[in-house]
N, C-alpha and C positions, 0 to 999 in steps of 0.2 A: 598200708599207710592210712593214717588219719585224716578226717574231712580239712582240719587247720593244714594238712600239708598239701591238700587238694587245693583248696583257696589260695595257698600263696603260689602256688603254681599258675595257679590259673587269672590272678591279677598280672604276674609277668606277662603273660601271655598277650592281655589285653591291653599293656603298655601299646603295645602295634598301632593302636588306632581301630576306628570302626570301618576299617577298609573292607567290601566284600558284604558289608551290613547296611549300609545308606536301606537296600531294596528291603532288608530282614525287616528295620525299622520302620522304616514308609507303607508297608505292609500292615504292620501289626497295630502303629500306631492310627491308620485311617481305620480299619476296623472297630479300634475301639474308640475313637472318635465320632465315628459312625453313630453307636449304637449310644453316647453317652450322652448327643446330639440330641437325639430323638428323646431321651430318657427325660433329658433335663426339658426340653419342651414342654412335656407332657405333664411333667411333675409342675410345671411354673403354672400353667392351664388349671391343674388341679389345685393348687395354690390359691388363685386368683377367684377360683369358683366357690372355695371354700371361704375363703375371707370375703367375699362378695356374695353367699349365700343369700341373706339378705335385702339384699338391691335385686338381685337375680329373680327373686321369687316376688317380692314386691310387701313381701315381711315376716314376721318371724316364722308364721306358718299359713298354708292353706290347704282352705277344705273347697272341693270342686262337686259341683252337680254336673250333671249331664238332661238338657233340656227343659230343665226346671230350676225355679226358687229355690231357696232354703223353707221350709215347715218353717211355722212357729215356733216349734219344739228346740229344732236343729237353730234356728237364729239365736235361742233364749240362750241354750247349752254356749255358744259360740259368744255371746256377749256377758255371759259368767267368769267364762278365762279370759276376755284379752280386756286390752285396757282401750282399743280400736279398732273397728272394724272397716272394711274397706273392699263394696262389691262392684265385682268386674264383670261383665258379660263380652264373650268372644263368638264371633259367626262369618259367614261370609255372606254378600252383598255384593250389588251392581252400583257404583257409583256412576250418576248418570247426568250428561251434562247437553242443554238444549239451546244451539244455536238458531232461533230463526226456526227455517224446514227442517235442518240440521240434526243429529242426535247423535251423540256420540256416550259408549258405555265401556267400562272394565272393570272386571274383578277387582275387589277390594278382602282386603281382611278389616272387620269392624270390630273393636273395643269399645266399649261402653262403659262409662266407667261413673263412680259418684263424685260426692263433695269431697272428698277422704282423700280419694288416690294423689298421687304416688304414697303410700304410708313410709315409705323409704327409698330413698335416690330422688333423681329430680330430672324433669321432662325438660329437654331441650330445645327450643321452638326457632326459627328464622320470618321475621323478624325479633329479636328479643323482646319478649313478652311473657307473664304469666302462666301456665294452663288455667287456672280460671277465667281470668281475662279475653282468653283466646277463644277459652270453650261459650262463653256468657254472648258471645254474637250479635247483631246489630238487635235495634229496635222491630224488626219483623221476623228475626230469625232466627233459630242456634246456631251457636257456631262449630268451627270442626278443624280442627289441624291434618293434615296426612301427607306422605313418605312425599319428597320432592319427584320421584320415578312416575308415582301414580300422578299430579300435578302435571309435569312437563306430558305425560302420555297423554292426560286430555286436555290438553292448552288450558292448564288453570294459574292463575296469581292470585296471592292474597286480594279479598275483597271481591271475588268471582263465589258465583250460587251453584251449587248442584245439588242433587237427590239421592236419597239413599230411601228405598221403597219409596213411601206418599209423603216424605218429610224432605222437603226444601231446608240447606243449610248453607252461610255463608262458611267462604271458609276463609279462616284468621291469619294461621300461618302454617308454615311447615315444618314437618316433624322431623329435627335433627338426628335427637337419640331421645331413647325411649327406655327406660331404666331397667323395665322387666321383659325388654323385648326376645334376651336369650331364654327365659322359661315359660315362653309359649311353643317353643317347636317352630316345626316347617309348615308354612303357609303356602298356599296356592295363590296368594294375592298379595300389593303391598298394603300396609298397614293406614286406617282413620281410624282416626280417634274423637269419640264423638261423648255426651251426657245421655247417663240412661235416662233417664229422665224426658231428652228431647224425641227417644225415640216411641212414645206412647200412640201416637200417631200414626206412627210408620210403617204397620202390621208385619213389622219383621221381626216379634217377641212374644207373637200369637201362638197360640193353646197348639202343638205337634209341629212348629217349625224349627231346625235344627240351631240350637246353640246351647253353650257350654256359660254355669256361671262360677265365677270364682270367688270365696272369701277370703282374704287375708288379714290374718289378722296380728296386729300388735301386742304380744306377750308381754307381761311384766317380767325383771329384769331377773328374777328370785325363779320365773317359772320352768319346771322339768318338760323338758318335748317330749319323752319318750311317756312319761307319765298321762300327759295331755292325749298326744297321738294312742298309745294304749287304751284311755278312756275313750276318745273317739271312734275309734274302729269298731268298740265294743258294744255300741251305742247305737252306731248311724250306718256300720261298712256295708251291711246288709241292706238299707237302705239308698244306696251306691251312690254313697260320699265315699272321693279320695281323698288322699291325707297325702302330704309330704310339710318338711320343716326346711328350715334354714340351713340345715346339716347337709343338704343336695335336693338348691336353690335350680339346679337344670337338669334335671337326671338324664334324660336326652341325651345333651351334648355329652354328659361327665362319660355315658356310658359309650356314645358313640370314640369319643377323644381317646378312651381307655385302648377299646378297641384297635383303632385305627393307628394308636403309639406300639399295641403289642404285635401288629401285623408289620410295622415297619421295623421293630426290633427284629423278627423273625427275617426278615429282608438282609438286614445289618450282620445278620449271622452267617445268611449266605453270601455275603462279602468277605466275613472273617473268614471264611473258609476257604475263599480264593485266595485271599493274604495269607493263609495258611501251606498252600502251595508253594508260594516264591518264600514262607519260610523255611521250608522244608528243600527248598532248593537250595539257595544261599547256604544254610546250616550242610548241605549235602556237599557243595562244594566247596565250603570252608575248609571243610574235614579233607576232604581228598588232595587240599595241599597241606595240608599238617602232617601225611601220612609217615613223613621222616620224622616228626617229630614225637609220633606217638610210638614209633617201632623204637627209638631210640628211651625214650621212656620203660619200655616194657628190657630193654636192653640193660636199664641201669638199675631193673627191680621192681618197678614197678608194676601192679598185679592189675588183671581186669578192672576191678571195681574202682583203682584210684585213680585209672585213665579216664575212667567211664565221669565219671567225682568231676575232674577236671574241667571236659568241656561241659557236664551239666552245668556245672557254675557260671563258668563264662557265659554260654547260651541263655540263664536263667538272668544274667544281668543285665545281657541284653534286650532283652524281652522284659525284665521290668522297665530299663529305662523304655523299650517302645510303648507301654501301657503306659506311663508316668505321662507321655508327651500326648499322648493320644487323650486321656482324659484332662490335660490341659486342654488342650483343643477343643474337647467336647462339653468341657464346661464352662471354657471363658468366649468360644463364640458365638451361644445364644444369647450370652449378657453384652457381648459388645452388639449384637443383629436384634437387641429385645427392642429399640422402637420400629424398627422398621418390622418386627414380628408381630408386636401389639397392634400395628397399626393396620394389619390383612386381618388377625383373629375376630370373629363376629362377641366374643366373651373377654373378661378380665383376664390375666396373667401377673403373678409376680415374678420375676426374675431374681432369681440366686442363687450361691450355689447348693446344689441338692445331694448330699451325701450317697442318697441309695439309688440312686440313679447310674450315679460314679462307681460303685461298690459292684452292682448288676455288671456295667461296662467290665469292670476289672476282671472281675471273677470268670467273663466268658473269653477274653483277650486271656489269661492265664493257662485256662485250661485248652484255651486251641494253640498255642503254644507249646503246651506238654504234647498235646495230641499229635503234632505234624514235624514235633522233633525228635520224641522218643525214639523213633526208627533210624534215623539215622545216625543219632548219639549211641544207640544198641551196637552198631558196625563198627563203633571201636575196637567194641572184645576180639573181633575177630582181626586185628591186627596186630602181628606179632613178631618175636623181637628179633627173626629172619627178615622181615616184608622191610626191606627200607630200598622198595623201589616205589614211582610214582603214580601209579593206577591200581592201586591193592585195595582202594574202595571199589573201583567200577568194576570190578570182578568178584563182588559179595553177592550172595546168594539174596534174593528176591523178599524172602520174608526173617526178619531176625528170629529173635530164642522165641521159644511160644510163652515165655512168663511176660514177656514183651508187648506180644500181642495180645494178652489177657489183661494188661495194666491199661491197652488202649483202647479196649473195648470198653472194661470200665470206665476211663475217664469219657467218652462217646457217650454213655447211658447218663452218667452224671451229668452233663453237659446238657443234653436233652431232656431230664429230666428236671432242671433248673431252669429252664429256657420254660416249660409247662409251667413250673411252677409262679414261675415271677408273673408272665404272661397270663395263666389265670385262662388258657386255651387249650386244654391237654389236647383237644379233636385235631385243632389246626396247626397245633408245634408238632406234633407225631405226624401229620401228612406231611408238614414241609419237610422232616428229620427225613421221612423216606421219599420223598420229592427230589433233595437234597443229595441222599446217598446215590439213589437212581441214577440222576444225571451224571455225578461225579463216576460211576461204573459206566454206564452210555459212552461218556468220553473217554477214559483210561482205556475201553474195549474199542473207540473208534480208532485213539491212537495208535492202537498196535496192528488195527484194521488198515491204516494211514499208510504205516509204514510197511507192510505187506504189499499192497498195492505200488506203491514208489517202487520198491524193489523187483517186482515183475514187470514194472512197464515201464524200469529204465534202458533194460533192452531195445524197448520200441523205438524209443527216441534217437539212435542211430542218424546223424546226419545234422542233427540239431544238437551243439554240444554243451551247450546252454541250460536247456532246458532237461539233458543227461544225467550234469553234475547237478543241477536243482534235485533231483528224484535220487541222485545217488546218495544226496548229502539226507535227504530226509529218512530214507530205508537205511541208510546205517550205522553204525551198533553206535558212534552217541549223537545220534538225531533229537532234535531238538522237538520232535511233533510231540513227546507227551505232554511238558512245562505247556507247549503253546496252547495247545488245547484244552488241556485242564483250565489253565486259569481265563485264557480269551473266552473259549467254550460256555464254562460256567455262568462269567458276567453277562452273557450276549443270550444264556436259556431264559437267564430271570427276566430280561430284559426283551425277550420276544415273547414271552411268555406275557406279560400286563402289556403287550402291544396289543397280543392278538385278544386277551381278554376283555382289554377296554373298547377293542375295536369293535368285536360281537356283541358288546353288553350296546356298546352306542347304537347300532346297526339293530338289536330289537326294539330300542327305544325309538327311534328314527324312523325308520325302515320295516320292518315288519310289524308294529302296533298299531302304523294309522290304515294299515290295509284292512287290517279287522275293527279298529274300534271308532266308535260312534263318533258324530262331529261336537255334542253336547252333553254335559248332565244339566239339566234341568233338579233344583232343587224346591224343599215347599213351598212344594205348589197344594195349595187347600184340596180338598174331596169336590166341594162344590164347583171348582176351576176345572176338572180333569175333563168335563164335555167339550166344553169350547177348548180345553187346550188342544186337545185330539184332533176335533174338527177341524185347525187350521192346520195341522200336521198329515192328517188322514191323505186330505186332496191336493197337496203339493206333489207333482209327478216328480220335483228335484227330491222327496223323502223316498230313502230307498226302504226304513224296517223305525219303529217307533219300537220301546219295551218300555212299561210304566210298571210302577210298585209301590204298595203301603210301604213307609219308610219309618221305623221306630229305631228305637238304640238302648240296649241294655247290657249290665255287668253280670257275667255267668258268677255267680255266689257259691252257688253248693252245688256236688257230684254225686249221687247216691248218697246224699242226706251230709259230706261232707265237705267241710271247705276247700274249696276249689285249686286255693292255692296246694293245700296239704296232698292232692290225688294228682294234679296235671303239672306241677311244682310251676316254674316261670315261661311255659308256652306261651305265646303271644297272645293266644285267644282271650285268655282271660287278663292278658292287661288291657286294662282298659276297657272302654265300652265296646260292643260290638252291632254291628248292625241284624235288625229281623224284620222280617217280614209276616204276611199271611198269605195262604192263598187257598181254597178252596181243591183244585183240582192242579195235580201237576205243571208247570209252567212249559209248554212246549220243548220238545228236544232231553228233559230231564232226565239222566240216567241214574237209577235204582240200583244200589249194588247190594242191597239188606234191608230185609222188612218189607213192608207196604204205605202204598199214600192212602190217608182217611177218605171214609164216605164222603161225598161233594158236601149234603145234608150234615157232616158232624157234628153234633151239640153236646158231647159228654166231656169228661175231664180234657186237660190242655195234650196237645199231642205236638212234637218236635220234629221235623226233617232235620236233620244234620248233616255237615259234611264231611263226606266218607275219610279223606286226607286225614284231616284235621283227629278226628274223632276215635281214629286210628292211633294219633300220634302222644294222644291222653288220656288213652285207654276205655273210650265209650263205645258201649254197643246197646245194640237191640235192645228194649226193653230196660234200660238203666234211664234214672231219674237226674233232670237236672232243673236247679232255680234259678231263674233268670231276676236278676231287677229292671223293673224299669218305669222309669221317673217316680222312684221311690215305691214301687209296689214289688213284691215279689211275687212272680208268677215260676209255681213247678209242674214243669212236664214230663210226661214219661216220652223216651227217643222210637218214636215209631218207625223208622226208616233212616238211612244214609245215601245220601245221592251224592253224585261226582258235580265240583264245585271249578270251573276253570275261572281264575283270576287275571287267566295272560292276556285276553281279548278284552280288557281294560271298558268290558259293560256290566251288566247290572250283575251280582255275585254275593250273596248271603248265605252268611255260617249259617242262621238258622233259618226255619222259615216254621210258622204255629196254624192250626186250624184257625180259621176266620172270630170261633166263637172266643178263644181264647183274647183274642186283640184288637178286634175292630171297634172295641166301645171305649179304647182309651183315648185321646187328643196324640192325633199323628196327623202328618201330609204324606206326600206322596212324592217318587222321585221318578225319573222318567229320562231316557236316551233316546236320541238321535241319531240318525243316520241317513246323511243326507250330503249332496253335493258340492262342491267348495264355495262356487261359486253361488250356490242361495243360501249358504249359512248367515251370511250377513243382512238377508231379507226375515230371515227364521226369527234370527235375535230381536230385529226391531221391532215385528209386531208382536212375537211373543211378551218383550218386557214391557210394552206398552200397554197392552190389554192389560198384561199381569205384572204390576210393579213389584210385587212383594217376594216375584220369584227370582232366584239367582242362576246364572246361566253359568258354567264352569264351560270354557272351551277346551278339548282335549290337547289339542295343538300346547296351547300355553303351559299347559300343566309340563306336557312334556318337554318342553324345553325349559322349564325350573330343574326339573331331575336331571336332564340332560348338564345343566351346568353346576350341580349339583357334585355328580359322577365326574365332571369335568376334574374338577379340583383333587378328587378323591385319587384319581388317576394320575395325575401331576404330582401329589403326596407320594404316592406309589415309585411312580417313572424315576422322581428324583432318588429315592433310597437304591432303587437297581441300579444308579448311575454310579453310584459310590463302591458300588458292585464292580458295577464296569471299568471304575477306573483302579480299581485294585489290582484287578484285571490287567490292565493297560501295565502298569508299574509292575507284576510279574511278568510281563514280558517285555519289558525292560531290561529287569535282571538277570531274565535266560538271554537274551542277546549279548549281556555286557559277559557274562559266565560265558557264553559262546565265543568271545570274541579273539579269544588265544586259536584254537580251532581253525576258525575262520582266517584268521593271521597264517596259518601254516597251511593252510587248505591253500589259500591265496598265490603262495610262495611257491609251493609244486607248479600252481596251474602256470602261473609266470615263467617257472623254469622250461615247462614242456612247452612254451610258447605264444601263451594266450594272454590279448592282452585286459587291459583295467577295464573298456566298458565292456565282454564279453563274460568277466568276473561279476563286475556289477550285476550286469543283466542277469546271469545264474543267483545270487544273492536276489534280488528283486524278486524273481520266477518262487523261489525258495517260501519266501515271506508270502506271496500272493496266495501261494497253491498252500501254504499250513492256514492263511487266512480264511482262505474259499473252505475248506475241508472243516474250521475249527466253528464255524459261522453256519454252515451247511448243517454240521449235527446238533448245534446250537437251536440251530429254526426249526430242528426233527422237532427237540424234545420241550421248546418252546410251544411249538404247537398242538404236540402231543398234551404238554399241561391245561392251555389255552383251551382242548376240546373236554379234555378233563373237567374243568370247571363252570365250562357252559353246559352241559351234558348232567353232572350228575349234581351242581349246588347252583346253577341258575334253573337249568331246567330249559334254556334255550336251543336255537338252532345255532349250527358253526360251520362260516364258512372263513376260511383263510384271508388275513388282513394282507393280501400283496403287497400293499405300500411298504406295511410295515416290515414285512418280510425281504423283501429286497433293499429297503435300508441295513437290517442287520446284517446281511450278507457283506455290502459295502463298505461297513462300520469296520468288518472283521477283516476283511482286506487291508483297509487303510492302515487300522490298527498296526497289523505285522508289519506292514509295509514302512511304517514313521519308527516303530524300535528296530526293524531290522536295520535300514539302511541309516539311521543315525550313528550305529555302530560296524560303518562298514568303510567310513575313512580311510581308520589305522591299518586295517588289514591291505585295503588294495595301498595304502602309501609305503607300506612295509620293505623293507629288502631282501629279495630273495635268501642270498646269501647270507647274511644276519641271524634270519629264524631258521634256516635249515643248520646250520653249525652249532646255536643252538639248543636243539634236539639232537644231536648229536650225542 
C-alpha cells in the first residue's frame, strides 16, 4: 500500500481525539518551549547589543591604552578619522569622606572623562541636571556624580564633599544610568564619575599607577570600521592599543550572554530527553491498545511497512503539533515577560520574534521525537495477523530490527552534533552528550537493580502486607520502576548536580579563600612610599605576612618572533594586558619546574620567568622568545625558566616576572598584600590611606562577595533551566501513573476480593510511590554528585565536599514527587468495584 492510503488511515484513526497524548504533548511541547525560551532571550540580548553597539561602547569605535596617554603620533592618527574625539580614563580609588575625628572610606570605580563625553547616549543624574553642570562643581570645588550604593554606603547627599586621593570634590548628584556602563566590564567598586582635568592634583594619574585610558571616537557616517580598525592595528597594535568598533559595543557580556544561553540550551536538551521518555511511553502504550487494530489490519492485507506508515503519521502529527505549541510558548513568553526581562538585564534587549531561535528549538524537539519513538513504532512489524490478543506488545523482544537501531544511532549523532554546532561548544555539548547518556544507563541499570532487589526482599516482609504488595508490585513484570526513574531520576541528576556544584564553587569562595588570602591589595603605592609603608606594617603584631611587588602591565605581542595571537590562537593570556613583575632573586617558596633563575647581579639581554601552566597550554618553553608591550615600548625576552604559578590563594601571582635590568627604569608602583587580623584591618586602612592618599586599598572580603553575587545569578540561570528539567520530569510521571492506572484498578480489585480494605490499599500505593521516590532520588544524588565532584575536580580545580542541604532536599523532592502522581491517581482504582473490573477481564 501507498503512503496516500497510510495517511487516510491514519487521520481516521485520529478522529479519536488526543486521549492517551495530553502527557505525549506536555512533554514535548515544554521541551521545546524550554529551549526556544532561552533561544529567543538570547537572540533579543544580542539584538539589543547590536543596535545599541554604539551607546554601549560610547561610539563608533575605540582605541584603549593601558596605563598611559595616547603619543602624539596615536592622537594625530585618531583625529585624522573621526570627526570627535572623546577621552576616558578608568581606575580604581578610595572615595574618602571626613566627619570631625571621623573617616570613613570605600572602594570606588573612577571615570574620568572630558568636555566631549557621552559622544553617544546620555547620562542620567538625580537630581535632573546636566553632566556638565553636575561635573562644573561649586566655587571651590569640582564636582562629581556617583552610583546612589556608593552615596548611601558613605552617608553622602547631593551637596556633601569627599576625596578622591588629594582632590576634595563636591558632589552634585547621582548617577542613575550611565550610557557606556555595560562596556566597561566588572568592577570591584561602584561607579564616580568625575573631570580629568580635576584630577591633576590628585596624584592618582601619576607616572606607573594603574589605569586604563579610552578613546572613542566619532566616525563619519561613509566611514569603513574594518578598514580603520585594519589600519590601526597595523599601526599602533604593537604599541598596545586595543581596538574594538560599534559591531561588539560589549564583547564581555556578548561573549559571556552567548555562553551562558548555550549552556542553558544544553540544559533544555536534558529536559527534552526526559520528555522524550513519557514520549516513548505514551507512544508505547498507545500501541499496545491498538494491538487488535493493527492484527486486524495486517488480516485485511496490510504489509509491515503500511502498518509501520500508519502510526508514523499519526505520531508525527502529534509531535508536530507538540513542537507548533511549544514554540508558541517559547516565542510569545519572552515577548509578553520582555518588560519585566528588560528591567533585571544590566544591557539593551529587543524583543521579537526570532526565526533561528525557533528553527534550533524545532529541529531538536523533531529529532527527539524520531529518537524515542522509532522503537516503539518498529514493534508494529512484529505484530501479526494471528496476535489479535491484548498484550502482544509487552511480550516483544527488547531491541527491534538492527536497521532500527542504526537509524537511532544516527539520528543521536546528528542531534549531538547540531547541538555542537549551533552552541559553538563542541568540548562541552560532547561532555554533556556523554554526561547525559551516563546517567540515562545509571538509571535504566539502577531500575532493573530496583526491581531485583523488590523482588528478593518481598519475601522479607511477611507479616507486613502492605509493604509486601508495595515490593511485589514494583519487582514485577509491569512495574512501573523504569518510566519512574528514568524520567524522576534524570530531572533530579541535573538538578543535584548545579546544587552541589554551585554549592562547592560558593563554599571556595566563602569558605576556603579567606583562610588563605590576604586581608588587603594595597595598590600604587609609589617606590618612594614602600619604607614607611612597610614600617607601619612590619611592627603590627595583628600583621601576620606582608608580600609587596613592582607592579607594571603589558600585552604579550609576539611568540618566537610571531604574532601572538597566530601561535597561542585566543588563550586568555594574551587577551589583554597582563601583569609583570621584576625581581632579582627568586621570591620565596618559588617552584622551578624548567630552566634557571638569573644571576642576582644580571645586566645582559631581557630574561623572562614564566608560568609553567600557562606556558604549557601555548606552547612556550625554555629558551623560546617573547615581546612583551608595555606602555608602548616593546620589551623581547628570551623565557629563561618556568615556575609553578597558584592563583587560588587569591595573593600576589604574575604570568611573568623580568630581571630587574630589564624594568626598573620604566615609571611603575608597586603593589603589596596583607595579612593581618579582622579585627586591625580597620586600624590598617586608616592610617595607611592617610599617610598615603593616593593609594587604593581593595578589601578581599568585598571583592568576594561581588563574585559571590555574581555566581549567585549564574546559579539561579542555571537552577531555573533544571527545573524545566524537573518538571518534565514531574509530567512523566504523571503519565506512567495515569498509563498505570487500569493495573492499579485490577490490582485493587483482587486485593478487595481476598479482603483488604481501601486504606491498607492506599497505604501499599503510598509505600509503592515512596520507595520508586527514595530509590529514583537516591541514584539521582549518586550521579548528581558524582557530576558535581567531576566538575569541581578537573574544570574548577577545587576541593569537594557534599552539599547536605542540598542533597537531602532532592531526596525529599523525589519522594513528594511520586507521592503527589501516585496518589492523585489512586481514587478511581480504590472507588472501583470489585466485581465490575474482574468480569471485565474476564
Amino acid at each position: 500500500m501507498s503512503w496516500p492510503v497510510a495517511a487516510r488511515l491514519a487521520r481516521r484513526e485520529l478522529r479519536g481525539g488526543l486521549r492517551g497524548f495530553r502527557i505525549f504533548l506536555a512533554c514535548l511541547a515544554l521541551g521545546v518551549a524550554a529551549i526556544a525560551a532561552v533561544g529567543s532571550v538570547r537572540a533579543a540580548i544580542e539584538a539589543g547589543l547590536a543596535a545599541e553597539g554604539a551607546v554601549l561602547l560610547g561610539g563608533d569605535a575605540e582605541a584603549e591604552f593601558t596605563y598611559r596617554f595616547a603619543t602624539e603620533e596615536e592622537r594625530a592618527w585618531m583625529e585624522g578619522v573621526a570627526r570627535q574625539i572623546s577621552e576616558v580614563t578608568d581606575f580604581r580609588s578610595m572615595a574618602v569622606v571626613e566627619r570631625g575625628a571621623e573617616t570613613e572610606r570605600a572602594l570606588t570605580q573612577v571615570k574620568s572623562v572630558d568636555d566631549a563625553y557621552p559622544l553617544v547616549g546620555s547620562v542620567a543624574l538625580s537630581p535632573g541636571m546636566s553632566l556638565d553642570a553636575a561635573l562644573a562643581g561649586d566655587d571651590a570645588r569640582p564636582g562629581a556624580v556617583m552610583e546612589r550604593v556608593l552615596a548611601d554606603r558613605l552617608g553622602l547627599a547631593p551637596g556633601d564633599v569627599f576625596r578622591l586621593g588629594t582632590q576634595d570634590f563636591v558632589l552634585s548628584a547621582l548617577l542613575e544610568r550611565e550610557p557606556d556602563a555595560a562596556a566597561d566590564g566588572f568592577g570591584l567598586g561602584p561607579r564616580t564619575l568625575v573631570r580629568t582635568g580635576a584630577l591633576a592634583d590628585s596624584q592618582l594619574l601619576s607616572a606607573g599607577t594603574l589605569f586604563s585610558t579610552k578613546y572613542r571616537l566619532d566616525l563619519p557616517d561613509e566611514a569603513d570600521l574594518d578598514a580603520i580598525a585594519a589600519d590601526a592595528r597595523s599601526r599602533f597594535e604593537e604599541s598596545g592599543l586595543r581596538w574594538r568598533d560599534a559591531r561588539n559595543g560589549a564583547p564581555g557580556i556578548a561573549a559571556f550572554v552567548d555562553r551562558l544561553g548555550a549552556f542553558l540550551v544544553l540544559v533544555g536538551l536534558s529536559g527534552l530527553a526526559v520528555g522524550g521518555i513519557g514520549v516513548s511511553a505514551a507512544v508505547r502504550a498507545y500501541l499496545a491498545g491498538k494491538t487488535g487494530v493493527i492484527a486486524t489490519l495486517r488480516t485485511l492485507g496490510a504489509d509491515r511497512a503500511t502498518v509501520f506508515r500508519v502510526y508514523f503519521l499519526q505520531i508525527g502529527a502529534l509531535a508536530l503539533l507538540g513542537i507548533v505549541i511549544g514554540l508558541a510558548l517559547g516565542g510569545l513568553l519572552p515577548l509578553a515577560l520582555a518588560p519585566l526581562i528588560e528591567a533585571r538585564l544590566p544591557v539593551p534587549a529587543r524583543f521579537t520574534i526570532f526565526p533561528a531561535p525557533l528553527a534550533e528549538a524545532a529541529l531538536y524537539g523533531a529529532l527527539t521525537a524520531l529518537i524515542f519513538t522509532l522503537w516503539p513504532l518498529a514493534r508494529t512489524e512484529e505484530v501479526r495477523a494471528a496476535t489479535l490478543f491484548r498484550d502482544a506488545l509487552e511480550g516483544a523482544r527488547l531491541l527491534p530490527a538492527w536497521r532500527y537501531v542504526g537509524i537511532t544511532v544516527a539520528l543521536v549523532a546528528l542531534l549531538v552534533g547540531l547541538a555542537a554546532w549551533f552552541s559553538e561548544a563542541t568540548a562541552l555539548t560532547l561532555w554533556s552528550a556523554a554526561g547525559l547518556a551516563g546517567a540515562l544507563a545509571l538509571l535504566a541499570l539502577s531500575a532493573l537493580a530496583i526491581r531485583w532487589i523488590a523482588r528478593r526482599a518481598a519475601p522479607l516482609a511477611r507479616g507486613r502486607p502492605a509493604l509486601r504488595w508495595a515490593l511485589g508490585a514494583i519487582g514485577g513484570p509491569r512495574a512501573a520502576a523504569t518510566p519512574v526513574v528514568l524520567s524522576l531520576g534524570l530531572g533530579l541528576s541535573v538538578l543535584a548536580a548545579v546544587g552541589q556544584i554551585d554549592g562547592n564553587l560558593r563554599a571556595a569562595i566563602s569558605r576556603d579563600l579567606p583562610e588563605v588570602a590576604p586581608s588587603y591589595f594595597f595598590v600604587d603605592i609609589q617606590k618612594d612610599q614602600m619604607p614607611a609603608f612597610l614600617e607601619r606594617l612590619e611592627g603590627d603584631p595583628a600583621v601576620s605576612a606582608v608580600e609587596s611587588a613592582p607592579m607594571l602591565r603589558g600585552i604579550i605581542t609576539r611568540i618566537e618572533g610571531q604574532p601572538a595571537r597566530e601561535v597561542a590562537g585566543d588563550h586568555w593570556v594574551i587577551q589583554g594586558d597582563r601583569g609583570v613583575t621584576y625581581s632579582a632573586t627568586p621570591p620565596e617558596g618559588t617552584v622551578i619546574t624548567a630552566g634557571a633563575w638569573w644571576p642576582e647581579a644580571y645586566a645582559g639581554p631581557p630574561l623572562v620567568s614564566f608560568a609553567a601552566e600557562e606556558a604549557e597550554e601555548i606552547g612556550l618553553a625554555v629558551g623560546d622568545s617573547i615581546t612583551v608591550n608595555i606602555l608602548g615600548r616593546d620589551i623581547t625576552a628570551e623565557v629563561a625558566n618556568l615556575r609553578v604559578v597558584d592563583f587560588s590563594t587569591a595573593g600576589i601571582g604574575f604570568i611573568m616576572s623580568m630581571n630587574p635590568a630589564a624594568l626598573e627604569a620604566a615609571p611603575h608602583s608597586f603593589i603589596a598584600t596583607v595579612y593581618a587580623e579582622p579585627d586591625a584591618e580597620a586600624a590598617i586602612l586608616r592610617d595607611l590611606a592617610g599617610q598615603f592618599p593616593n593609594i587604593t586599598a581593595i578589601r578581599v572580603r568585598d571583592a568576594i562577595d561581588r563574585v559571590s553575587d555574581l555566581l549567585a545569578g549564574i546559579a539561579a540561570a542555571t537552577a531555573w533551566g533544571a527545573s524545566a528539567t524537573l518538571l518534565t520530569g514531574f509530567l512523566v510521571l504523571i503519565g506512567a501513573a495515569a498509563a498505570g492506572e487500569g493495573a492499579r484498578t485490577y490490582e485493587a480489585a483482587v486485593l478487595k476480593t481476598l479482603g483488604a480494605g481501601r486504606a491498607r490499599i492506599l497505604q501499599s500505593f503510598a509505600l509503592r510511590a515512596a520507595l520508586l521516590g527514595a530509590a529514583a532520588a537516591g541514584v539521582a544524588l549518586a550521579a548528581g554528585i558524582g557530576g558535581g565532584w567531576a566538575v569541581s575536580h578537573f574544570v574548577m580545580e577545587t576541593r569537594f565536599a557534599v552539599i547536605w542541604p542540598s542533597a537531602i532536599g532532592i531526596v525529599a523532592g523525589g519522594v513528594l514527587a511520586t507521592l503527589l502522581a501516585t496518589l492523585a491517581f489512586a481514587w478511581r482504582p480504590l472507588a472501583a468495584r470489585p466485581a465490575q473490573v474482574l468480569r471485565a477481564r474476564e
